[in-house]
N, C-alpha and C positions, 0 to 999 in steps of 0.2 A: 743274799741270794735265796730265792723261795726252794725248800726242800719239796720233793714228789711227794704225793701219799704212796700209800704200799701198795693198793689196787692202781694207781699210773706206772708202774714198774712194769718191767715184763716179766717177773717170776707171779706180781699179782696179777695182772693181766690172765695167765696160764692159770693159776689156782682157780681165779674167779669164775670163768673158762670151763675148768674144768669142776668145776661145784655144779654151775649152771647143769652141765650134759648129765650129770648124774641125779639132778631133779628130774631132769627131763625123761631119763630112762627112767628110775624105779616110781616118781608119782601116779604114773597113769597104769603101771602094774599093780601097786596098789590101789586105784580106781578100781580096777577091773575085778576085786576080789569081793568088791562092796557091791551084795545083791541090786541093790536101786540105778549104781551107777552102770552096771552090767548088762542090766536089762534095758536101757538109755543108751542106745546105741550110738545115738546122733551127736552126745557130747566127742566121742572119739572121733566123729564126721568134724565135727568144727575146729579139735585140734588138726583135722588132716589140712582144713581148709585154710588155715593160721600158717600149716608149712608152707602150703604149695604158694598163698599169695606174700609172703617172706620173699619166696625165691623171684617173683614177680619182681616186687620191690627194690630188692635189692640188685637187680640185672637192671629195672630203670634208673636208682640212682649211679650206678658205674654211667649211663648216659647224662641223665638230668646233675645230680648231684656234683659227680667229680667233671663231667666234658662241659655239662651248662647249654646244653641241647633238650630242648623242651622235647615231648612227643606223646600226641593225643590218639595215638595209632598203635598201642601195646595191645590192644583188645585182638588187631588184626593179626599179630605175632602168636597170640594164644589162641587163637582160631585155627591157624595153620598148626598148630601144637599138635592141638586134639583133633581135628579130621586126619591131618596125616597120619598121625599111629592107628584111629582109627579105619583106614584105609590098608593101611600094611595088616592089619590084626585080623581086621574082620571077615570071615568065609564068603561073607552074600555079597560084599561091595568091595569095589576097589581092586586091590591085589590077588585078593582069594575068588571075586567071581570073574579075571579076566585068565587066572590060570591054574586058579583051583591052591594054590598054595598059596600060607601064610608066615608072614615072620613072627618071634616070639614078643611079645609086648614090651618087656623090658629093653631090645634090640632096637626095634622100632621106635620107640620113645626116646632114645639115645640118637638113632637116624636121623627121626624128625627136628630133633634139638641141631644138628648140622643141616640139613636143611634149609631151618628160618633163619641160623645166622648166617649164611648166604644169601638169604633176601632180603634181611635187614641190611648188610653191605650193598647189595643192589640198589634198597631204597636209599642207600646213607652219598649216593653219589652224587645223587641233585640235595638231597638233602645238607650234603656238607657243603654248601655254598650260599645255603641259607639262612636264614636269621629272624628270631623273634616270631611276627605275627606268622611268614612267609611259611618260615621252616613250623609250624602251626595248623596251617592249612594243608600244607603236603602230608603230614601226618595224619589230618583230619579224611582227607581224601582218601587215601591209603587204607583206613579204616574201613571207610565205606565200600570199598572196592572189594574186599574181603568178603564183607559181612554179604552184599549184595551176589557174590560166587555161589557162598555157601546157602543163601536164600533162594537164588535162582537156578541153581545147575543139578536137578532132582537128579540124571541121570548119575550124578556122580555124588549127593551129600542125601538123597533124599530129600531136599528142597526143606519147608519149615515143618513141616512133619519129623525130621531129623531121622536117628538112625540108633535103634534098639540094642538091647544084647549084645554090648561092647565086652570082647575078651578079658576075663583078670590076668594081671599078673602072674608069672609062674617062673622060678627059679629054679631049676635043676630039680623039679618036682613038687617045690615049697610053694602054694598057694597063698597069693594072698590076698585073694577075694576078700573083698566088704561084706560079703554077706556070711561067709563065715565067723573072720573075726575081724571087725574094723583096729581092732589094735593093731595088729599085723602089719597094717597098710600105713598107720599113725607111725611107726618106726619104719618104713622103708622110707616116710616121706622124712623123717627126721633125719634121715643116712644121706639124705643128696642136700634137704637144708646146709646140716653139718659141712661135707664136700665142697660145695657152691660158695659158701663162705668162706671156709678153707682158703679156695681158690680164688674169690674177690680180694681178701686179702694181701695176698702174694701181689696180683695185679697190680692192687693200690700201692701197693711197697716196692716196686718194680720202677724199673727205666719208663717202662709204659704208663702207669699210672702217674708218676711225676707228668710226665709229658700231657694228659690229660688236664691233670690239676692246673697245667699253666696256660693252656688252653680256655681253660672257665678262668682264668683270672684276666687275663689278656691274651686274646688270640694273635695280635698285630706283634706284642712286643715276642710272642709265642715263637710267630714266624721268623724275626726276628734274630732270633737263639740260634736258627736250626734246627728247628723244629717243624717238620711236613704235615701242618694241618690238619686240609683232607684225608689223608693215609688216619688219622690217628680219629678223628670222627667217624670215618668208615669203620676202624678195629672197635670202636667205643659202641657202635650201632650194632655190629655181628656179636659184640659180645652179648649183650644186653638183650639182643633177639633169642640168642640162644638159651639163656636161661629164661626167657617168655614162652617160650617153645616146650623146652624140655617140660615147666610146669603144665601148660596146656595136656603133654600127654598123660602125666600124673594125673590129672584131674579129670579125662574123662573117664579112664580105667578105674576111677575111685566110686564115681558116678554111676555107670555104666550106661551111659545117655548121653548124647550130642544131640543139638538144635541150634539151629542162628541167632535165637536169642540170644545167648547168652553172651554174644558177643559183640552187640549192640556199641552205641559210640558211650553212652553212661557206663561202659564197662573201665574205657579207657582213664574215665573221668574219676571214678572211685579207686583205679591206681596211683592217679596223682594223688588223690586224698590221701589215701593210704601213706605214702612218701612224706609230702608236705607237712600231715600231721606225726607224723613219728618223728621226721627231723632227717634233712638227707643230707650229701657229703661224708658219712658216717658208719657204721658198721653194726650199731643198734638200732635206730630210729628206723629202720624200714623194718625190723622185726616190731618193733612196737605199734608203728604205723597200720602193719599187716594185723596182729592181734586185737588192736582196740578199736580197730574199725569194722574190722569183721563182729564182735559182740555187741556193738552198736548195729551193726546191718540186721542182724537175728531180732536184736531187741524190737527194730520199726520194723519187723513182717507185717504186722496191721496198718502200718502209715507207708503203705506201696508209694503211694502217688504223691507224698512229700518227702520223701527219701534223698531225692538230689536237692531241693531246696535244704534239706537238714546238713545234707553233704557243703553244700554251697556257706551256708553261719558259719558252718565249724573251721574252715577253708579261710573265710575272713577273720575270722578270731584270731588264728593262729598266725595270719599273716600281719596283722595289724599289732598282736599282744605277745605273740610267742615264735616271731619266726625262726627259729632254730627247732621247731618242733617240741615236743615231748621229749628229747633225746637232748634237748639244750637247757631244761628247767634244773639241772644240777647249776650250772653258769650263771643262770640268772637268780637264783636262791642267793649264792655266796656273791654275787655279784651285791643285789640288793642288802646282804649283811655285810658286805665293804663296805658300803656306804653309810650304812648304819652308825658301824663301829667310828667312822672317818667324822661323822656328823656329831657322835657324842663327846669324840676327843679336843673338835675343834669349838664345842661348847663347854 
């Protein structure tokens, strides 16, 4: 009988766990005391940018990953993220210029995150009856239907001009504007990271998450079981919006900027990247996914215009040579040294 290692354990699990959070908290304090890194603002912007698309990721693979519902439509989930809080927050549009009052950003951005998983369940009701290319296109659509709201309805987003001077954050009086201290923001974003996972977790270990996983392995024999499908594609859809959502508001209040760019159909597409390549069904590979594609996107700022081609190689690479991700090259290391060992003994 094969014995666990000490990090498959759950006491390693927890250590290891817990090592990680405490790199994460004192490294970028110590960053922050190194004049070079200090004055380099934008390094603490890329870790924030590493959270919020983490929390992206990993609210798609609870869809793609454990349900096995594709969806090229997350860009439209993070559109509504960030105009709704932008809308509750802001004085001149939306909430504050139809009655002069505003909600607090952090309130809003919680709102907006129930919300979209509302319209992710909304969308998930034709959507759960589809399949492959089908359920593909509705996503794609979806997409579009967003993007073209917030392009076309100036009255209500500013149209592609967008919409300036987005509120920061403010907790019981604790700012945490980016412009004061981007750190600030690097750790709120790391508190709902933390949380979101926390709670993917639970889900994945739960009645519910089993019921997903047997879903993406066979829906038919799923049904089968006693198992209610659609009920469980629609919870898998509201979940996964919700954490698309909630990052969206994160992300503009980091920014302080909205515009329909940004949430373009290539936005949807460098989520799947981001997933596919870190390695999905899993609980790391969308953080990894989220980090190394993100230093890779900073790196081609000069190669604007082959950016989804570079997106597209890396895509086929992975699918062809590594489909488990990044998140699976432990398996295929000792997988390949099984063989190894198997090939020397039998020589």
């Amino acid at each position: 009988m094969k014995k666990n290692g000490f990090f498959e354990t759950k006491k390693g699990k927890t250590i290891a766990a817990a090592v990680i959070l405490a790199l994460l908290v004192i490294i970028p304090l110590l960053m922050d005391n190194n004049i070079i890194l200090k004055q380099n603002k934008y390094f603490y912007v890329l870790l924030c940018l590493i959270g919020i698309y983490t929390i992206i990721t990993s609210g798609l693979d609870i869809l793609f990953g454990y349900t096995g519902q594709i969806s090229f439509g997350h860009a439209g989930f993070f559109c509504i993220g960030a105009y709704g809080s932008v809308l509750l927050t802001h004085p001149g549009w939306g909430l504050g210029k139809l009655t002069g009052y505003v909600l607090p950003p952090i309130l809003s951005i919680l709102l907006v995150a129930c919300i979209t998983a509302c319209i992710g369940a909304l969308l998930a009701v034709p959507a759960s009856k589809l399949v492959f290319h089908f359920l593909s296109m509705l996503t794609i659509a979806f997409n579009q239907i967003i993007y073209l709201i917030a392009n076309n309805f100036s009255w209500l987003t500013n149209g592609s001009i967008g919409i300036t001077s987005v509120p920061a954050v403010t907790i019981l009086g604790f700012s945490f504007s980016t412009v004061s201290s981007k750190l600030r923001y690097y750790y709120l974003v790391l508190f709902f990271v933390i949380v979101l996972l926390v709670v993917k977790t639970h889900i994945i270990n739960s009645r519910v998450g089993r019921g997903l996983i047997a879903i993406r392995e066979n829906p038919t024999a799923a049904n089968g079981c006693g198992i209610n499908v659609a009920k469980y594609k629609i919870m898998s859809f509201a979940i996964s919006a919700f954490y698309v959502g909630l990052a969206g508001g994160l992300y503009v209040h980091m920014i302080g900027f909205v515009s329909p760019d940004t949430f373009i159909q290539n936005t949807s597409v460098i989520f799947i990247t981001m997933l596919l390549f870190g390695g999905s069904g899993n609980l790391v590979g969308p953080i990894l996914g989220a980090a190394v594609i993100t230093f890779i996107q900073e790196g081609l700022q000069s190669l604007a215009d082959y950016r989804m081609l570079i997106y597209g190689v890396l895509l086929l690479i992975i699918i062809l040579f590594q489909p488990q991700g990044l998140s699976g090259l432990g398996k295929t290391f000792s997988g390949l040294a099984a063989r190894g060992k198997g090939g020397e003994s039998n020589g």
